[in-house]
Short mmCIF file of the C-alpha atoms (twelve columns), coordinates in Angstrom:
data_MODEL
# 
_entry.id   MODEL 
# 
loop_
_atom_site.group_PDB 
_atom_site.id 
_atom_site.type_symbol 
_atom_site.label_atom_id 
_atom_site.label_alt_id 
_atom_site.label_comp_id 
_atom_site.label_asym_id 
_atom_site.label_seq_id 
_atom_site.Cartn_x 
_atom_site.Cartn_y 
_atom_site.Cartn_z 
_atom_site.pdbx_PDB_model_num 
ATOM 1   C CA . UNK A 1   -121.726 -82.944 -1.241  1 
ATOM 2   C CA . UNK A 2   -120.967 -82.662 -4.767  1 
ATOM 3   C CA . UNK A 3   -121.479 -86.426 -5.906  1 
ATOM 4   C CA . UNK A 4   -118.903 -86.038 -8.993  1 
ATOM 5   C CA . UNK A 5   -116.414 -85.250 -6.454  1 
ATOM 6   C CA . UNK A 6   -117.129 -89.116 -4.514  1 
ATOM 7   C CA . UNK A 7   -115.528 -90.883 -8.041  1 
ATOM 8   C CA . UNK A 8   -112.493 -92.294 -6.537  1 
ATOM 9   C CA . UNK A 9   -110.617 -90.719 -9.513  1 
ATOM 10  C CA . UNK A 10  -112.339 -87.360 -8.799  1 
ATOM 11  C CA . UNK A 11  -110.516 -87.482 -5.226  1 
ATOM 12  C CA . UNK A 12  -107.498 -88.958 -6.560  1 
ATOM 13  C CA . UNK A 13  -106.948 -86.170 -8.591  1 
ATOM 14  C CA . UNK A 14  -108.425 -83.678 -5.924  1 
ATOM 15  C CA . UNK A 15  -106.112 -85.409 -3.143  1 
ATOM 16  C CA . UNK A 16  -102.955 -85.048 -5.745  1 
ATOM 17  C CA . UNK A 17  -103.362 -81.865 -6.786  1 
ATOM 18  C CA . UNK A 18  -103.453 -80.334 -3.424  1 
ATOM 19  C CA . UNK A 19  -100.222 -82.098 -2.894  1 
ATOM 20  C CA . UNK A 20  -98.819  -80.546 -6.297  1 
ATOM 21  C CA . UNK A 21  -99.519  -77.312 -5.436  1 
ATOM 22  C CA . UNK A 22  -97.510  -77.286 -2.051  1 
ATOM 23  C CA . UNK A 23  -94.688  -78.346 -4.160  1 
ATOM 24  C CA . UNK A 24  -95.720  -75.296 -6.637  1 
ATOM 25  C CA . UNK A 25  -96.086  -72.886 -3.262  1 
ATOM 26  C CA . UNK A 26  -99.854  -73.148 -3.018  1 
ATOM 27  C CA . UNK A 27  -101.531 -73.760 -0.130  1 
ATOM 28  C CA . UNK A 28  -103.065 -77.627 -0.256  1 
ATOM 29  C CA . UNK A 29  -106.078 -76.436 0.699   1 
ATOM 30  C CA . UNK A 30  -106.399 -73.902 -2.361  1 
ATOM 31  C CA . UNK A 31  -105.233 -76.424 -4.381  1 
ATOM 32  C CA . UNK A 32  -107.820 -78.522 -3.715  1 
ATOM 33  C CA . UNK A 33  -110.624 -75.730 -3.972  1 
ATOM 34  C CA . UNK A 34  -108.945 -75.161 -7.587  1 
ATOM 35  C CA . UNK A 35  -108.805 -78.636 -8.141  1 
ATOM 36  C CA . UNK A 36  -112.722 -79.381 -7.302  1 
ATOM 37  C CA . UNK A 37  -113.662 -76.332 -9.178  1 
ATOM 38  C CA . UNK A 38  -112.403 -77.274 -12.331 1 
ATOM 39  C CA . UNK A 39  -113.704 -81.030 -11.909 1 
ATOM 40  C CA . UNK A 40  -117.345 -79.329 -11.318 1 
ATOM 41  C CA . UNK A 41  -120.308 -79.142 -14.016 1 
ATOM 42  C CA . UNK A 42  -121.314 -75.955 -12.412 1 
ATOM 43  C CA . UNK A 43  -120.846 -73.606 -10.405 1 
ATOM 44  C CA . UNK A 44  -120.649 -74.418 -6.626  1 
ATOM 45  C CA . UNK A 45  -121.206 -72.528 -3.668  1 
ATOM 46  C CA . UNK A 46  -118.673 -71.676 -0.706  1 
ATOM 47  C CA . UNK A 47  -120.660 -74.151 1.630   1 
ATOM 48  C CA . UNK A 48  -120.796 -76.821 -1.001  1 
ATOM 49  C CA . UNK A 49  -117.158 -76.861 -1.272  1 
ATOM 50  C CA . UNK A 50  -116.691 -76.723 2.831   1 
ATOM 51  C CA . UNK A 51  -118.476 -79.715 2.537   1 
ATOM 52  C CA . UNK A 52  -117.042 -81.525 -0.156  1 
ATOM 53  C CA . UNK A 53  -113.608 -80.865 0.703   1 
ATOM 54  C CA . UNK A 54  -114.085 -81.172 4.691   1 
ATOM 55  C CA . UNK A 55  -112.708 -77.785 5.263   1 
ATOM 56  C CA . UNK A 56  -113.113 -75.113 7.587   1 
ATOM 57  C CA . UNK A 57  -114.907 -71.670 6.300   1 
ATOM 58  C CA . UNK A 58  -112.828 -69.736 6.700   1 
ATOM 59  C CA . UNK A 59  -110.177 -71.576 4.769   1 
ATOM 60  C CA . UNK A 60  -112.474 -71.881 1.682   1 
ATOM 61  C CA . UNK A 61  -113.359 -68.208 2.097   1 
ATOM 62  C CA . UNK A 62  -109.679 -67.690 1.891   1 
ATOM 63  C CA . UNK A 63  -108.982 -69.808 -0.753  1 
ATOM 64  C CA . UNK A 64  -111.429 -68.444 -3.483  1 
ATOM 65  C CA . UNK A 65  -110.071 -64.965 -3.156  1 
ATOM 66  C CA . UNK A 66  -106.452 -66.538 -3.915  1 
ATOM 67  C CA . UNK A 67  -107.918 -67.887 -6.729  1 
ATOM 68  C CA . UNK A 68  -109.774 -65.308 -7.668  1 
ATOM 69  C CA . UNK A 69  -106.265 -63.039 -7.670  1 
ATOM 70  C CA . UNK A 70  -104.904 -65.574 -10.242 1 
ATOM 71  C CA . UNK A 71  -108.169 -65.071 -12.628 1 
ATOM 72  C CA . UNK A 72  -107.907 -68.812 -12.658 1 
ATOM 73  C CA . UNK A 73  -111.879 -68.840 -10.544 1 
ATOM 74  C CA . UNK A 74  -114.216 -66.564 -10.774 1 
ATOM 75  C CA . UNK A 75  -117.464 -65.828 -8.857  1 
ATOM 76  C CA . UNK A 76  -121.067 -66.150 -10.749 1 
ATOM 77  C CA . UNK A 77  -124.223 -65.680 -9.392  1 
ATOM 78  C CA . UNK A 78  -127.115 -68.379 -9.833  1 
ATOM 79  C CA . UNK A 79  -130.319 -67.513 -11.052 1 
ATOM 80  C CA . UNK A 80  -133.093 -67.951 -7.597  1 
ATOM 81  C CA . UNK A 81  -130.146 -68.585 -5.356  1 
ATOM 82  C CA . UNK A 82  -128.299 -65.050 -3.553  1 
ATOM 83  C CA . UNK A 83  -125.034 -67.039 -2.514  1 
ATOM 84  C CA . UNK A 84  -121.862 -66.768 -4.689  1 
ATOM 85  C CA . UNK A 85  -120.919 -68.999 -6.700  1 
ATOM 86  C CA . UNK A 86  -118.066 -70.122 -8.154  1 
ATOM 87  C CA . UNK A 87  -116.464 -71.528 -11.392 1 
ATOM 88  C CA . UNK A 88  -112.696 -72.316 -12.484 1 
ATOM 89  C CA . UNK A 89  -111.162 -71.570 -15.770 1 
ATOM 90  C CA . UNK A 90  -111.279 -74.541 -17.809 1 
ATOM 91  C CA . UNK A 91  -109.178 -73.668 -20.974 1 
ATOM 92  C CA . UNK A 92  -105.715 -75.201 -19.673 1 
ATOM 93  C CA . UNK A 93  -103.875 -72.198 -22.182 1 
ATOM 94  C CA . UNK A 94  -105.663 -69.268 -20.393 1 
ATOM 95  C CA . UNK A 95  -105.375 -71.318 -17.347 1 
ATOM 96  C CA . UNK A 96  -101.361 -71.207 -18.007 1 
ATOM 97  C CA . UNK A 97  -101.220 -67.797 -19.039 1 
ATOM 98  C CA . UNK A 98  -103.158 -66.257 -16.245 1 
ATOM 99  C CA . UNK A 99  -101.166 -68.128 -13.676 1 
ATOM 100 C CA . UNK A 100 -97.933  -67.751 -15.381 1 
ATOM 101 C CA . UNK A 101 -98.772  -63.533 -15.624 1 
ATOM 102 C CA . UNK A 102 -99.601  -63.080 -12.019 1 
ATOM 103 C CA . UNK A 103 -96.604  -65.621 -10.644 1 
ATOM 104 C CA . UNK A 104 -94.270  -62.817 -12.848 1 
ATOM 105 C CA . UNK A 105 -96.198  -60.080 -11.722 1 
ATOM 106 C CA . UNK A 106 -95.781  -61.471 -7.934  1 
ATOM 107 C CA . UNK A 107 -92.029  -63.060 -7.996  1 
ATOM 108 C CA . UNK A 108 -89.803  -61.955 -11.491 1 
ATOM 109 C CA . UNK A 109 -91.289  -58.201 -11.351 1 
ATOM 110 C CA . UNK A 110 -90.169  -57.442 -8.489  1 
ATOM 111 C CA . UNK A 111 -86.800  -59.513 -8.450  1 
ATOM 112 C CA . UNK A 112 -85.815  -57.593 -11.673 1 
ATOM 113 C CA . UNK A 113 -86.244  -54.205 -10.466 1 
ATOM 114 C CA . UNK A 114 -84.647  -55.137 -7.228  1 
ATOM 115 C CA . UNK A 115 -81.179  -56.909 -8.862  1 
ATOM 116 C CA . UNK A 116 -81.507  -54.348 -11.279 1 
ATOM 117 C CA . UNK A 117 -80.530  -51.540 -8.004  1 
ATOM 118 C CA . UNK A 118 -78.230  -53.876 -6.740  1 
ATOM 119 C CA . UNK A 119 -76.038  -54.028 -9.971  1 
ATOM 120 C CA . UNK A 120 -76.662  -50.071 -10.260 1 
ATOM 121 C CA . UNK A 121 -75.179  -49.612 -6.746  1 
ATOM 122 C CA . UNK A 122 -72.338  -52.301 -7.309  1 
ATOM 123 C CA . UNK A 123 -71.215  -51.014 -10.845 1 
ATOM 124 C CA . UNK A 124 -70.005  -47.711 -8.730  1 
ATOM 125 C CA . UNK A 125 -69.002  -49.374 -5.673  1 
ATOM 126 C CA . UNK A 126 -65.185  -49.832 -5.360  1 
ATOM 127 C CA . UNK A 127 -65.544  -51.587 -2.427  1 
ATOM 128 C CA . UNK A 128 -67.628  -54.656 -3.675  1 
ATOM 129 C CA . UNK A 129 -66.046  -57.793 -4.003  1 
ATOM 130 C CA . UNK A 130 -66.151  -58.421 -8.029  1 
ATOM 131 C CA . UNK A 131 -67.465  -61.925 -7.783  1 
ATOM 132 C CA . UNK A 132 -70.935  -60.346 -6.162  1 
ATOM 133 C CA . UNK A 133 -70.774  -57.191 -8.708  1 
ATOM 134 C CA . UNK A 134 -70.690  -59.753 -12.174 1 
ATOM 135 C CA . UNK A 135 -72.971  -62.401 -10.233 1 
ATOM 136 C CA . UNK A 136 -75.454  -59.986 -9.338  1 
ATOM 137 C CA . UNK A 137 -75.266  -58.342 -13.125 1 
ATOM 138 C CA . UNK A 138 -75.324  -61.350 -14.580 1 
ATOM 139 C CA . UNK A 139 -78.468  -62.674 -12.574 1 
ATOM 140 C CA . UNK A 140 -80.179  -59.239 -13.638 1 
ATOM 141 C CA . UNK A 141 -79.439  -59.743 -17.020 1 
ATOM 142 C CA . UNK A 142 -80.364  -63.493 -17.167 1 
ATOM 143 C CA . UNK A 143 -83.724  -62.669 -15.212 1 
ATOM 144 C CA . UNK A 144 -84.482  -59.583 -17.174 1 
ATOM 145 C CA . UNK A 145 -84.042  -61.911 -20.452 1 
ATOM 146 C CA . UNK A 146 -86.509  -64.324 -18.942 1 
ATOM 147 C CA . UNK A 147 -89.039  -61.600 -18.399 1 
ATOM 148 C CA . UNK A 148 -88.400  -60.142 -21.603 1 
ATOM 149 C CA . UNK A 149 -88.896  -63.392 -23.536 1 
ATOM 150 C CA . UNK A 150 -92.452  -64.140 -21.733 1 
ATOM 151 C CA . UNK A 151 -94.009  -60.643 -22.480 1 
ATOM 152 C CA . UNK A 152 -93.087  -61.697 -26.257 1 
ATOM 153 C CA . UNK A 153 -94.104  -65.187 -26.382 1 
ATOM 154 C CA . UNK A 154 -97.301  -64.645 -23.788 1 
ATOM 155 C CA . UNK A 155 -99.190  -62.208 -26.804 1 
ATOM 156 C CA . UNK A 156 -98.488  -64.813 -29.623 1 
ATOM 157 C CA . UNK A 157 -102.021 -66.561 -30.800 1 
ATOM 158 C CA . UNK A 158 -102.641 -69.572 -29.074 1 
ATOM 159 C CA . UNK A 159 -101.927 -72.251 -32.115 1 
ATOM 160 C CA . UNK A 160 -98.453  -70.373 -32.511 1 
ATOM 161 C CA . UNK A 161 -97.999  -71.481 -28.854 1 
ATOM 162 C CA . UNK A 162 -99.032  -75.251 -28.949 1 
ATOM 163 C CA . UNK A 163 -96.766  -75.100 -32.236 1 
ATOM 164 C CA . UNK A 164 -93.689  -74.286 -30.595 1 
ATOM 165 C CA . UNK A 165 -94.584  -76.299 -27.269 1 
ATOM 166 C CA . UNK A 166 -94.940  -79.553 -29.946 1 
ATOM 167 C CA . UNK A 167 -91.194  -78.197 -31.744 1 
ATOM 168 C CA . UNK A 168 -89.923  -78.516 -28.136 1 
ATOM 169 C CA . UNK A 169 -85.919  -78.489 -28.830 1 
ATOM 170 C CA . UNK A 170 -86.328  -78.750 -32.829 1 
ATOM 171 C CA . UNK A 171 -86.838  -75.049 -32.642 1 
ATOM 172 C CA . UNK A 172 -82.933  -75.168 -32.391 1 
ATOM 173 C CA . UNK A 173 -82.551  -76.225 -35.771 1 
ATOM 174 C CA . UNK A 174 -84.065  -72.394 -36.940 1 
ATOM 175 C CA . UNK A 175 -81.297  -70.733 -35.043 1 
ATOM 176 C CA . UNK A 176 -78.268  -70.068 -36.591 1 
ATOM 177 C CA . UNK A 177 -75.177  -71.976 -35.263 1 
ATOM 178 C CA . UNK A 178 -77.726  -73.712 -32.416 1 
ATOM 179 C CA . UNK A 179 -76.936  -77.024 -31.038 1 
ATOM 180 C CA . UNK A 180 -73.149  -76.606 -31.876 1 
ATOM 181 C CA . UNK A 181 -72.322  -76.420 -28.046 1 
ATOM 182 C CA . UNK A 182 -73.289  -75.086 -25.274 1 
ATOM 183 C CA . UNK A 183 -71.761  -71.554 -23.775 1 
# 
């Protein structure tokens, strides 16, 4: 067992985490692989974690190659040992921006292109009730926006980032007529 991982704060945060991430739509499980990973000093193996974490193999097996998918763990070898190992991303940023790609990759991607053939179909359908036709457009557009706005803001330098994370709703006050009302 990995003894950092017996702190009572070490499995606080392990235990929490794993809880976070069914609220987030990860599996607790792979929340709690993530979680121990990014507590470790070094890389650990996929036995060492069964262990630690008390789960099954295959789970852990499982697990690391969700990981993996996010780039948020990756798999090292040890020098005089042949079993993977693995290590999670420990720069929160990257850690952000790697999730946040591959959740819009996963979930916005394809809800764009989808609403964007619904409002396509329903802009030349008589038939459609005109609620569902604006609704629909409007939830393209809106959604579309969103993903616009990330592929701009994910490629600015990192300091820009935390600088407008710290402005937090001061940005406003750069924006011409902002904070007059809402629409």
């Amino acid at each position: 067992m990995s003894r950092f991982a017996e702190h009572p704060d070490a499995k606080a945060f392990i235990l929490h985490w794993g809880e976070m991430g069914t609220h987030w739509g990860v599996n607790r499980s792979v929340a709690q692989i993530h979680a121990l990973l990014y507590l470790a000093d070094r890389p650990l193996h996929a036995e060492e974690i069964v262990e630690t974490l008390g789960l099954a193999r295959s789970n852990v097996s499982t697990g690391l190659k969700e990981l993996q998918g996010y780039s948020i763990v990756r798999r090292v070898h040890v020098e005089g040992d042949r079993r993977d190992h693995f290590v999670a991303e420990t720069d929160l940023w990257e850690m952000l921006m790697r999730i946040s790609a591959e959740r819009k990759r996963r979930e916005i991607d394809p809800t764009v292109q989808l609403l964007g053939e619904l409002a396509e179909r329903l802009a030349s359908d008589k038939t459609a009730p005109p609620q569902v036709r604006e609704r629909v457009t409007r939830m393209h557009e809106f959604i579309g926006t969103l993903g616009t706005w990330y592929d701009q803001v994910r490629v600015l330098p990192k300091p820009t980032l935390v600088t407008l994370m710290k402005l937090g709703g001061k940005v406003a006050r750069f924006i011409p007529g902002a904070g007059k009302g809402k629409d």
